[in-house]
MARVEXLO-856990 format. One line per field, with one value per residue (C-alpha): residue number from 1; residue in one letter; chain; x negated, y negated, z. Coordinates in nm, 2 decimals, always signed. Example, Ala and Ser with C-alpha at 12.3 -4.5 7.8 and 13.67 -1.06 7.14 Angstrom:
BEGIN
voke <- [1 2]
drense <- [A S]
vexlum <- [A A]
c1 <- [-1.23 -1.37]
c2 <- [+0.45 +0.11]
c3 <- [+0.78 +0.71]
***
This chain:
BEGIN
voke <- [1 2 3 4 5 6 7 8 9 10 11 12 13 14 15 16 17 18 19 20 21 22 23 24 25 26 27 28 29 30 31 32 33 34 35 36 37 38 39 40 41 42 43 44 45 46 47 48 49 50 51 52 53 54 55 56 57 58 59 60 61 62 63 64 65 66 67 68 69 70 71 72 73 74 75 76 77 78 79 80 81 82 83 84 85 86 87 88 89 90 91 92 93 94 95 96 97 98 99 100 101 102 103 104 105 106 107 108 109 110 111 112 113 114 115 116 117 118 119 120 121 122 123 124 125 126 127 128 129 130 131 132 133 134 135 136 137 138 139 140 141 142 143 144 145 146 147 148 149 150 151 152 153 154 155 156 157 158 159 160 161 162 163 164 165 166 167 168 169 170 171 172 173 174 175 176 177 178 179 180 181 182 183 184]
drense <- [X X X X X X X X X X X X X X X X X X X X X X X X X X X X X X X X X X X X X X X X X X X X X X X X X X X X X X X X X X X X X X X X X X X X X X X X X X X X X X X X X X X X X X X X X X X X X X X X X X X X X X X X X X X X X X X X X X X X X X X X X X X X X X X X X X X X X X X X X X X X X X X X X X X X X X X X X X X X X X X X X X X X X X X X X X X X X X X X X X X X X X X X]
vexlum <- [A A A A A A A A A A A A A A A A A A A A A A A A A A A A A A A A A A A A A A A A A A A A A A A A A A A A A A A A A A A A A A A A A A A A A A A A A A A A A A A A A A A A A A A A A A A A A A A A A A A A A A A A A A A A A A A A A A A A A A A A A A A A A A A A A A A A A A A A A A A A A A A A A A A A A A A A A A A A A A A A A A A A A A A A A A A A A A A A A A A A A A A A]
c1 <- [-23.59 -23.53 -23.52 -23.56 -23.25 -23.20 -23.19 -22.99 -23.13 -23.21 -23.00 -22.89 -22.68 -22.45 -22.45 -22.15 -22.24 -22.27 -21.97 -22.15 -22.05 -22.27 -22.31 -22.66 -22.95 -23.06 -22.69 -22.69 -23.04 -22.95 -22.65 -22.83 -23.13 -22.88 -22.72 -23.07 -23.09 -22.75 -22.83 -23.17 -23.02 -22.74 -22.47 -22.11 -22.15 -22.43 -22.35 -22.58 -22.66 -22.81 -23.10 -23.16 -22.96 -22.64 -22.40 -22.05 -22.18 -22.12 -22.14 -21.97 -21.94 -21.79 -21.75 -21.98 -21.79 -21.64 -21.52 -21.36 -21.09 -21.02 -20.70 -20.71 -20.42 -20.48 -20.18 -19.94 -20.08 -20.23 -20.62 -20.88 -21.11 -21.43 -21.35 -21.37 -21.71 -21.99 -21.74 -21.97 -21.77 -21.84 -21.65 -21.39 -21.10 -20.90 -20.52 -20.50 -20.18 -20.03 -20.07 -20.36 -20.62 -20.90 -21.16 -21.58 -21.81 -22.21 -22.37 -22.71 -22.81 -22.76 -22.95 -22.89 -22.53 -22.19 -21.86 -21.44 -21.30 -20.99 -20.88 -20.57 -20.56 -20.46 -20.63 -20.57 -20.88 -20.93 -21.25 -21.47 -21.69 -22.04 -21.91 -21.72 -21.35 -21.11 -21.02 -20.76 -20.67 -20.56 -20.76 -20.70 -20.92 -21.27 -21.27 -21.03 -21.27 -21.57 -21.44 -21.30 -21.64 -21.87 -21.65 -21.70 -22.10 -22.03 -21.85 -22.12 -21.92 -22.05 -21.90 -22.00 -21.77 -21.53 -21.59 -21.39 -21.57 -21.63 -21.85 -22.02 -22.12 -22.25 -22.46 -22.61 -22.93 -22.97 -22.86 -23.14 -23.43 -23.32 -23.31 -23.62 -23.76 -23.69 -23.81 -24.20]
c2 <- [-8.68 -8.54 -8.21 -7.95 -7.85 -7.48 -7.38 -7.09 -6.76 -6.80 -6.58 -6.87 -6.97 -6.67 -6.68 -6.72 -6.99 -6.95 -7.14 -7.42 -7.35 -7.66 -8.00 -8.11 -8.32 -8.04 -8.06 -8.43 -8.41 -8.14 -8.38 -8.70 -8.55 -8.37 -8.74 -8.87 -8.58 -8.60 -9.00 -8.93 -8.65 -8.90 -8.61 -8.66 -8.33 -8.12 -7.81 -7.65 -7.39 -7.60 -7.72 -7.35 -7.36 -7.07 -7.27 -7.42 -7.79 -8.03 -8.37 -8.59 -8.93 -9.03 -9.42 -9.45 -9.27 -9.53 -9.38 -9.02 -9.15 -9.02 -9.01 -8.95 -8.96 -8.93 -8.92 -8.87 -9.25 -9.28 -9.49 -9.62 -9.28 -9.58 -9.63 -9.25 -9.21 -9.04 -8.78 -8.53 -8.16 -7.91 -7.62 -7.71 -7.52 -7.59 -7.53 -7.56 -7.67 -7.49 -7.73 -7.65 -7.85 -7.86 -8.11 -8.12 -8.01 -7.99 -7.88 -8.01 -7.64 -7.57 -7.87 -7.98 -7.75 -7.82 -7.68 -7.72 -7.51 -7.49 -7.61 -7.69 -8.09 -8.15 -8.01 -8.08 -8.07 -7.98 -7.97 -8.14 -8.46 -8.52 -8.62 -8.29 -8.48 -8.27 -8.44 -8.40 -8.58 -8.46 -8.50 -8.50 -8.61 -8.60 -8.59 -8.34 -8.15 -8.19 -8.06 -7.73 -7.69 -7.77 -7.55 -7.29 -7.33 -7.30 -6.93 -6.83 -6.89 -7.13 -7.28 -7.05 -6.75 -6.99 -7.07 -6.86 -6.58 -6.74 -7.05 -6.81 -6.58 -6.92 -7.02 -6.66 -6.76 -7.05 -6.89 -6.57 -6.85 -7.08 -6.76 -6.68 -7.01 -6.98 -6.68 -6.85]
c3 <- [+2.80 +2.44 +2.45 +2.15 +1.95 +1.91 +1.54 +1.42 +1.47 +1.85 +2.07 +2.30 +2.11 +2.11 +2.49 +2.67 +2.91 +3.29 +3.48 +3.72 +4.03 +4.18 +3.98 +4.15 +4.02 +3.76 +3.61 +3.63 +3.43 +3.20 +3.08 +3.08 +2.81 +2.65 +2.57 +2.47 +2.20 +2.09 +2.02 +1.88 +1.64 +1.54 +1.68 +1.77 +2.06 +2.22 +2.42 +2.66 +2.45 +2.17 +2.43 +2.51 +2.84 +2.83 +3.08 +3.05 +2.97 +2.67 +2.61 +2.31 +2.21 +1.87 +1.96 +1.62 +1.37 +1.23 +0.91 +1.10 +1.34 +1.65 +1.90 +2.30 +2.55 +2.98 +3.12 +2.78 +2.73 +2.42 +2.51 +2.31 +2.33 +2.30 +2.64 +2.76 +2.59 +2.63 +2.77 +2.96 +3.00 +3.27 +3.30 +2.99 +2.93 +2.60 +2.54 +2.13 +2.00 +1.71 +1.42 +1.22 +0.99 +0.78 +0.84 +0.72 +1.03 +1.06 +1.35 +1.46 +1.53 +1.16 +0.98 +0.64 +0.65 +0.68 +0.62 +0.63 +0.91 +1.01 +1.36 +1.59 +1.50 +1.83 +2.17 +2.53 +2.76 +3.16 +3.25 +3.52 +3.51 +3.68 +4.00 +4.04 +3.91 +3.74 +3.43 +3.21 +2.82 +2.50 +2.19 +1.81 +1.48 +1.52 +1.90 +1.89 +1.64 +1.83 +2.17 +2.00 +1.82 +2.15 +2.39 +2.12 +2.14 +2.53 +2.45 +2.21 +1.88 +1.59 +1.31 +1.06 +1.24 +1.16 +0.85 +0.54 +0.39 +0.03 +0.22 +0.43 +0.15 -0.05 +0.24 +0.31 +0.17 +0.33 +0.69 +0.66 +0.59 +0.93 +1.11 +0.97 +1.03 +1.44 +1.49 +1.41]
***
C-alpha cells in the first residue's frame, strides 16, 4: 500500500525513532508499503519517519541510479550492491569513517529541494533484516550517502541541519512555505 510522505514541517520527522524490539507482521507491512512509496516517489531511501511512523526502520534501493555509482563490501569483499537491494534496515547503527565528501542530496520529505552536504564517503552498517538477521556491510557513494541520510531521518535529523549556513539561509523562503503548507 502507498502510503503518504511526510512533508517538512510535521513533527515526526524530528522524532527519534523507537528501537523495534519485535519484527512481527505490522513491521514486515510497515517495510513492504514503505518500498511501494519509495518506488512510486522514484526515491533511493525512505525512513519510518517520512510515513509518519517514529521507529528505527529504513529501506533503500539504489540498483536504478545508474548515473551515481555506488560501492558495498560484506565481509571486506567488495559485491555488486544490485544484488543486496532493496536493503531493508531495522535497528541500524553506523560507524562513519573519517574521510569526508561533498555530494548533491534531495529528500522526498522536502520536494522540489536539494542540497551538497558533506558526509563520511565511506560508512560501515550493522543493523538487522526482516527476519531478525544481524547484518553487517560497508557502504560508500550513493549507497553510502543514502544510509547516513536515512539513519539520520531515523534519529530525527534532516538534511538541511546539515546543510551549510549560506544554502540554508537561500532556501529560508522556501522552507517557511512547506511548513506552512503541512500544517493545512
Amino acid at each position: 500500500m502507498i502510503r503518504d510522505i511526510v512533508i517538512y514541517g510535521e513533527p515526526v520527522l524530528r522524532t527519534k525513532g523507537k528501537q523495534v524490539e519485535k519484527i512481527d507482521n505490522d513491521v514486515r507491512t510497515l517495510a513492504a508499503d514503505m518500498l511501494e512509496t519509495m518506488y512510486d516517489a522514484n526515491g533511493v531511501g525512505l525512513a519510518a519517519q517520512q510515513v509518519g511512523r517514529a521507529v528505527q526502520l529504513t529501506v533503500i534501493d539504489v540498483s536504478d541510479a545508474e548515473s551515481r555509482p555506488s560501492q558495498m563490501w560484506v565481509s571486506g569483499k567488495e559485491v555488486d550492491p544490485k544484488e543486496y537491494m532493496p536493503l531493508i534496515l531495522i535497528n541500524p547503527e553506523l560507524r562513519l569513517g573519517e574521510d569526508l565528501e561533498i555530494g548533491t542530496e534531495g529528500c522526498l520529505s522536502f520536494p522540489e529541494i536539494t542540497a551538497d552536504i558533506l558526509r563520511s564517503a565511506k560508512v560501515k552498517v550493522t543493523a538487522q533484516d526482516l527476519q531478525g538477521n544481524r547484518i553487517e556491510f560497508e557502504a560508500a557513494g550513493l549507497l553510502g550517502r543514502a544510509v547516513q541520510h536515512e539513519t539520520d531521518h531515523l534519529n530525527g535529523i534532516l538534511f538541511i541541519d546539515r546543510m551549510s549556513s549560506a544554502a540554508k539561509a537561500s532556501l529560508t523562503g522556501r522552507l517557511k512555505r512547506l511548513a506552512a503548507e503541512s500544517k493545512k
